[in-house]
C-alpha positions as CSV (number, residue, x, y, z in Angstrom):
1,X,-7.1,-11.5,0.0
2,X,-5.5,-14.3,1.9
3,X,-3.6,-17.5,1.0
4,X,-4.9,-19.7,-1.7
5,X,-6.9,-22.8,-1.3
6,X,-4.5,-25.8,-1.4
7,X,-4.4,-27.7,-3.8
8,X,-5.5,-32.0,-4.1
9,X,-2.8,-34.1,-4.3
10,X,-5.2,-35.5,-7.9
11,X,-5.3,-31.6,-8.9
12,X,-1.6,-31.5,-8.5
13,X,-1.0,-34.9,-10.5
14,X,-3.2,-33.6,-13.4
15,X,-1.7,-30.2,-13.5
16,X,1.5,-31.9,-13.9
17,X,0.3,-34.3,-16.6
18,X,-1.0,-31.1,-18.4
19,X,2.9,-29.7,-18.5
20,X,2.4,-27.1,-15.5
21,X,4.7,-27.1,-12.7
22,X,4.5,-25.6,-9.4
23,X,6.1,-21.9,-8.2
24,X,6.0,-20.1,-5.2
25,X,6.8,-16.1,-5.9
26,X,7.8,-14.0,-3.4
27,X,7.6,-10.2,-3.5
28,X,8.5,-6.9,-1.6
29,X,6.3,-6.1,1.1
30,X,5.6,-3.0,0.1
31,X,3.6,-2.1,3.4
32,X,6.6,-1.5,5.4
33,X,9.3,1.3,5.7
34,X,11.8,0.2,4.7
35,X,10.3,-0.2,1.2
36,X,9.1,3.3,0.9
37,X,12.0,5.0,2.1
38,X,14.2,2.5,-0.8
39,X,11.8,3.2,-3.2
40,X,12.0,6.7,-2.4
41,X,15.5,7.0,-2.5
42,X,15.5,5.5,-6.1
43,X,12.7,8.0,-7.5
44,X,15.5,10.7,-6.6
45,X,18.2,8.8,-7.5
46,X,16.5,8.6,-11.0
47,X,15.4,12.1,-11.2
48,X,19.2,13.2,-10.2
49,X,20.4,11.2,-13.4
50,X,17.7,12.9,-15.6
51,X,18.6,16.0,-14.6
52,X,22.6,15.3,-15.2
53,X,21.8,14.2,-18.5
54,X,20.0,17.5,-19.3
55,X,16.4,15.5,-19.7
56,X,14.6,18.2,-17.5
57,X,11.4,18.7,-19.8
58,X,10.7,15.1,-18.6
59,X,10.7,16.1,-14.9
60,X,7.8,16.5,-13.0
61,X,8.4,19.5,-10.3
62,X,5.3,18.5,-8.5
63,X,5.6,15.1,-8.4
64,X,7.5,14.8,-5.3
65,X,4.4,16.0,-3.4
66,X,2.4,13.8,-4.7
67,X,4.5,10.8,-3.1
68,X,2.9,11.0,0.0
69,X,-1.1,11.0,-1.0
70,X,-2.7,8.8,0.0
């Protein structure tokens, strides 16, 4: 999937008319490292809280395996 075709400058004009407006959304990369070891790192984080507030039957012991399959 790459970029989008750009848009006409006439496309633009009646997209506006129509009530639409233009946004650009930027999201985590979630390809790199850094991402994984964060997102890692709040999966824990999360599971330490369950467990402090005695919520252990929702715990999956296994799950922490499963992280890393691809």
């Amino acid at each position: 999937m790459g970029r989008p075709r750009e848009l006409s400058q006439e496309e633009r004009d009646d997209l506006m008319r129509r009530g639409y407006r233009p946004v650009e959304i930027w999201v985590p990369d979630t390809t790199t490292k850094a991402y994984r070891e964060d997102a890692a790192r709040q999966a824990q984080a999360s599971v330490e809280a369950d467990r402090q507030a005695g919520l252990t039957e929702l715990i999956d012991p296994g799950a922490a395996e499963d992280w890393d399959k691809p």
